[in-house]
Every structure is written in structure tokens, then in C-alpha cells.
N, C-alpha and C positions, 0 to 999 in steps of 0.2 A: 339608330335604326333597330327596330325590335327583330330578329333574326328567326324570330317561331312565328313567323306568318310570312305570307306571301308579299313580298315589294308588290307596292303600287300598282306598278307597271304592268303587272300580271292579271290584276282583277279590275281595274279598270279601263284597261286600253282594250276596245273590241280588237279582237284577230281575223285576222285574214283566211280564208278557205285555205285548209291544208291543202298547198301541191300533190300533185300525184306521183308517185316513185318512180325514176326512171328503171328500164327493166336492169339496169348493173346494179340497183341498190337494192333488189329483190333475193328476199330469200325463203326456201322452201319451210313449212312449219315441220318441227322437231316432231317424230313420229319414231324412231331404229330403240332399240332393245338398252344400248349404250345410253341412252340417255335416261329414256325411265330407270336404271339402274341407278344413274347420277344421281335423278332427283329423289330415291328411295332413299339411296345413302344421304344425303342433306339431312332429308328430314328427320330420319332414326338417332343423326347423333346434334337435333336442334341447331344447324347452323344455316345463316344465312350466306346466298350469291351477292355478286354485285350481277351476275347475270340477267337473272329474275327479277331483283331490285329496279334495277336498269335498264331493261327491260332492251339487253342486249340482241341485235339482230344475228349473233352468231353465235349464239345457244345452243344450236341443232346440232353445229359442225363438233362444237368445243365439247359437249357433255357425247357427245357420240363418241367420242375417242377418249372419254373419262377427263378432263381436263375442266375445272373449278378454277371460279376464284371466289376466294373466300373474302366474306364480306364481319369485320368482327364489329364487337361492341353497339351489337345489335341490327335494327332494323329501321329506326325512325333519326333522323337527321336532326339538327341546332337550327339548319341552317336552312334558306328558301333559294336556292340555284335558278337563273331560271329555264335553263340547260335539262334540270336532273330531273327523274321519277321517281326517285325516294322521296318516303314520307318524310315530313315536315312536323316538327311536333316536341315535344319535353318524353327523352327515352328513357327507359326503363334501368333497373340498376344493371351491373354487367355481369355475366353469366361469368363465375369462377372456376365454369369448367370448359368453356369455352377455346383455351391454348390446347389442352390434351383429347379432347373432340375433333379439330383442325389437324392434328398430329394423328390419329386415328384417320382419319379421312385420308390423307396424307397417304399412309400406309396402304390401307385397303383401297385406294388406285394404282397405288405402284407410281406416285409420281416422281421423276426426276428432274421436275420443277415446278412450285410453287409461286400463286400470287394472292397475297395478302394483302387486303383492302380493308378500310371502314368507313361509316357515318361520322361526320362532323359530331363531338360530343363536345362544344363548348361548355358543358354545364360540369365537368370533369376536372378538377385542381390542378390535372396535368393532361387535358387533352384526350386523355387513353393510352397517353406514349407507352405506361407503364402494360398496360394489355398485349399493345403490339413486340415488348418484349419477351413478355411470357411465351406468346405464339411462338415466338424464333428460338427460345429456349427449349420448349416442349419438342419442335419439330426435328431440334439439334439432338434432342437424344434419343428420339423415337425413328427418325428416318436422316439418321448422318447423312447418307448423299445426296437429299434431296436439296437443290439449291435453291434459294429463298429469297423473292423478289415482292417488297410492300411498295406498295401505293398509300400514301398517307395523305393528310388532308394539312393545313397550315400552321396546327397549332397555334391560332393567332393568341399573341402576347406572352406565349410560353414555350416558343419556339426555340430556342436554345438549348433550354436542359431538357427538351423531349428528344433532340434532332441525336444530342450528346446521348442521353439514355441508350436509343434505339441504335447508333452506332458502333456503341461498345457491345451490344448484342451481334454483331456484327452479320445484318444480311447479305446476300451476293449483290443485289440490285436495290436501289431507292430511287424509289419515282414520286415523282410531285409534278402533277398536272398544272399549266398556265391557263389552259382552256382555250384560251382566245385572246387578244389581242388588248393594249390596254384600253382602248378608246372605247370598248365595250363592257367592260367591267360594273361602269355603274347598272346596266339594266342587266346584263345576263351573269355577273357572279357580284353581285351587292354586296356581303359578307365577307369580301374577300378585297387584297390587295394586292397588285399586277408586280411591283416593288417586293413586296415582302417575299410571294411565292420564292421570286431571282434568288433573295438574301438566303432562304433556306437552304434551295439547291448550292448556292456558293459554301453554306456551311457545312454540309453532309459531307464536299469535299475537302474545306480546311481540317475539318477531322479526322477522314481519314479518306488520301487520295485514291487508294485503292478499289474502295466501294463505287461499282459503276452506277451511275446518275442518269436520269432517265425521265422525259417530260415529254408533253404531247397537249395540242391542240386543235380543236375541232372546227372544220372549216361550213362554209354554205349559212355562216351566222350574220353576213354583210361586212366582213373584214376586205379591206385592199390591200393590194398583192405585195404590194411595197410594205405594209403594217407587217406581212406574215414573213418577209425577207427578213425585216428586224426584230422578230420575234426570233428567228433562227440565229442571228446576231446576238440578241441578250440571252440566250442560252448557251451559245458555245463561250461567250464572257464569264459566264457562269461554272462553264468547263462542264456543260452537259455531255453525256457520250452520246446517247441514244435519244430518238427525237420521231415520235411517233405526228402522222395525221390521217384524221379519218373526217368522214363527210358527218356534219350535227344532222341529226334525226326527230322531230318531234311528238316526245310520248303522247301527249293530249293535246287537245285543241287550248288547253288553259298556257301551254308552257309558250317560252318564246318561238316566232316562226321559225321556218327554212328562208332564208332569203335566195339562198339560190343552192343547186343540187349540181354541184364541182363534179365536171366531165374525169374520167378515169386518165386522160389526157393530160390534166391539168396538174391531177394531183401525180403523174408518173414527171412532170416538169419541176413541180414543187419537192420533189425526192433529187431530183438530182441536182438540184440549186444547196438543198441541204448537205449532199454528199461532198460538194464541192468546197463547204464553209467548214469541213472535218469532221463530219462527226464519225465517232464508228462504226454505228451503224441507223437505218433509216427507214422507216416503214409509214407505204406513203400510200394510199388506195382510198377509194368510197368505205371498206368497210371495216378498217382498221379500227381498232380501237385500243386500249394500255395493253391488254392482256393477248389479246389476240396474238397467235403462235407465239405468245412468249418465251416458252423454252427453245421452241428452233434459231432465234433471234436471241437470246443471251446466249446460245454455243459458237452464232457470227460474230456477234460481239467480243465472243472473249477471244478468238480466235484473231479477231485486228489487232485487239490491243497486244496482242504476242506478237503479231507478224510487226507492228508497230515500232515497238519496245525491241527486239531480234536487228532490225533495222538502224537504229538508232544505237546501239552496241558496235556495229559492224564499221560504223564511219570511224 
């Protein structure tokens, strides 16, 4: 499968009239002071969102209170999602000031948490692992407290020595998204495989138990409820700690549908089903998504895994 065009699926199968948003999926458009501040800084030191990319619905709240996430190694994708809003296409080489720009941004928000993302750069000898170090290095010396949570992509075929690379750079959090369910894979992540995702997150942790693990899956893509139970199940196998879901949203009329728009109800049922399979911590709503209150949620997280660990001494 050629990975720089769109699957089949997408340009030939006529779509459906997009659903109309329920009023809980609704959110007001970004207008406050905080945010055009956000998006000045982006631009003055040339880096990309996964926000804006993505064309996240919680842009308004997150850049209002100064809170990014940084999207590296550019802006155009390997890869055709058929979930995602980022371009599609052969990316540009990688910006080598890109680690001490993110570290700069970093600083002048004052953040005391970081999320670091990127584009699918299949065309890269190692993926970009080597990028995603530089970042955690740069940030390590530019804002020591700032605690440092990537989102990586699969490194497919060189997953190993990217996973080891980026470990020994040592971030507080690694996350790797499942997206969805495997039975859906071939039409909504083609480029991707439901297996290998698991084998990553298992090895983030054979290397080093410490580093909290962190995945999430987007629901309203036509998954059953029983598929999303054991997607919770191959995660805590995994020994995920943290286990995000939010409702899938469709950028264009080109990408794949909504098949259905998951009652606030459902997904507060889906959180405590999760809670119940251990994990530390769980974030489960229509508007959830990786990054969303990240830092308030790696300060509960870290906090189980002490009251945990505390517990577990005491016997």
C-alpha cells in the first residue's frame, strides 16, 4: 500500500451527510487574548500544533490558559489516517532548530507540562526518534521542571531502537495511541498495525517500568462495546497506566464518518469500566483527547501510582 495518498476507501466510497453536533460536542470559537498570544508565539519561533493541525475542538480553552502541544518534524504526514487532518504528502527536511525553539516556547509559557507530538515521517532511517530526543534534551536543560509527555507515532519496522533511543532520553510520560479497535484498522488507520501499536507500549515499559504509558482511543467510529472492553484489556496487558477516550470528530467531508456521537453517559460508563480494569488514571468524555488537561492528569497519575506503591510496602 502506497502510504502518500489516500486509501481507496476515502475517495471512492461516497460519504454520508455529516451529523449534526450534539449541543455537549459544541464548542465556542477561540476569540480571549491568551490564545492569539499562543498563536503569535507558534509562529515567531516556526513551530507547529497538533492543535491547529488537527484541528482540535479544544483549542480555545487550551491556548487560553497558554497550554500547546507541540507538533515536530514538521507539518505534512507519510502517512493517509483516515481519522486525521494533517496533510498527507513527502515532508520537508527537519528543522535543526526545531528541539531549542519547543524549549524556548516551553519557557516563555511557563509550562510545567509539556506534550510532544509528531507527523508520521516514514521516509526518515529512524522514524525521527532521533528529533524526539533532541526535544527532551533541549527542554532538559532549558526548563528542568518542566515534565515532558510525547506522543509518538509507530515507528513501523524501527521500533525498537527508536522506542530504546527515546527512553534513555528519559520523558515522564509516552503515549502511543490505538485509535480504535482492531476490526477497524484496515479502513480508519491502513498504515498502521493494532499488534504492533500493543508491542511498543509493552516495550516502552520493558525498558524502563518507571516511565508512565499512556494510550487512548476515539470512539463514535462504529466500534462495539465489547471491542472497546478489550481494547482496555490489551492495554492494561500491556501495562498501560493511563487510557484516554474521546468522541471521533470529522474534519472534512472527505475523511471517514461519525457513525454515531457517544452520549456523555456512555462515555462516564466507559471510564469506570476502565477504572475498574486498574488503570491509574482515566479520562473518558465527548471532548477528551491525548493532550487535553494533561498536566492535571499526569499530577493524578503520579499521585496513584504513590498512593499505590505506599500501599503495597505497608502489607
Amino acid at each position: 500500500m502506497n502510504d502518500l495518498t489516500n486509501p481507496p476507501s476515502l475517495s471512492e466510497t461516497p460519504r454520508e451527510p455529516r451529523k449534526r453536533k450534539p449541543d455537549w460536542i459544541r464548542v465556542k470559537a477561540p476569540t480571549s487574548k491568551g490564545y492569539n498570544e499562543t498563536r503569535k508565539l507558534m509562529r515567531e519561533l516556526n513551530l507547529n500544533t497538533v492543535c491547529e493541525e488537527a484541528a482540535c475542538p479544544n483549542i480555545g480553552e487550551c491556548w487560553t490558559k497558554k497550554h500547546a502541544t507541540v507538533m515536530i518534524l514538521g507539518d505534512v504526514c507519510t502517512r493517509a489516517c483516515a481519522f486525521c487532518n494533517v496533510k498527507t504528502g513527502m515532508p520537508r527536511i527537519v528543522d535543526p532548530m526545531e528541539p531549542e525553539n519547543t524549549a524556548v516556547a516551553a519557557a516563555k509559557m511557563g509550562l510545567e507540562h509539556i506534550v510532544i507530538t509528531s507527523v508520521d515521517r516514514d521516509d526518515l532511517p529512524d522514524g525521527g526518534a532521533g528529533q524526539f530526543v533532541k526535544v527532551i534534551e533541549a527542554l532538559r536543560r532549558n526548563t528542568p521542571d518542566t515534565t515532558i509527555e510525547i506522543l509518538t507515532p509507530d515507528f513501523r519496522g524501527k521500533m525498537r531502537p527508536a522506542v530504546e533511543a527515546i527512553c534513555e532520553a528519559g520523558p515522564d510520560v509516552y503515549n502511543h495511541n490505538l485509535e480504535t479497535v482492531p476490526r477497524l484498522y484496515p479502513t480508519i488507520r491502513p498504515g498502521a498495525r493494532y499488534y504492533a501499536s500493543l508491542r511498543l507500549l509493552e516495550e516502552v515499559k520493558s525498558h524502563d517500568p518507571m516511565i508512565f504509558t499512556k494510550s487512548g482511543i476515539m470512539l463514535g467510529l462504529g466500534e462495539q462495546r465489547l471491542e472497546v472492553h478489550q481494547v482496555m484489556d490489551d492495554m492494561r496487558s500491556a501495562e498501560v497506566d493511563f487510557m484516554t477516550m474521546g468522541q471521533y470528530l470529522q474534519p472534512t467531508p472527505k475523511h471517514a464518518n461519525v457513525e454515531e456521537f457517544v452520549t456523555p453517559k456512555a462515555f462516564d460508563a466507559y471510564g469506570s469500566i476502565a477504572r475498574a480494569k486498574g488503570f491509574l488514571q482515566v479520562a473518558s468524555s465527548p471532548l477528551t483527547r491525548s493532550s487535553y488537561h494533561a498536566g492535571d492528569d499526569f499530577a493524578k497519575m503520579r499521585d496513584a501510582r504513590a498512593a499505590k506503591l505506599a500501599k503495597a510496602a505497608a502489607k
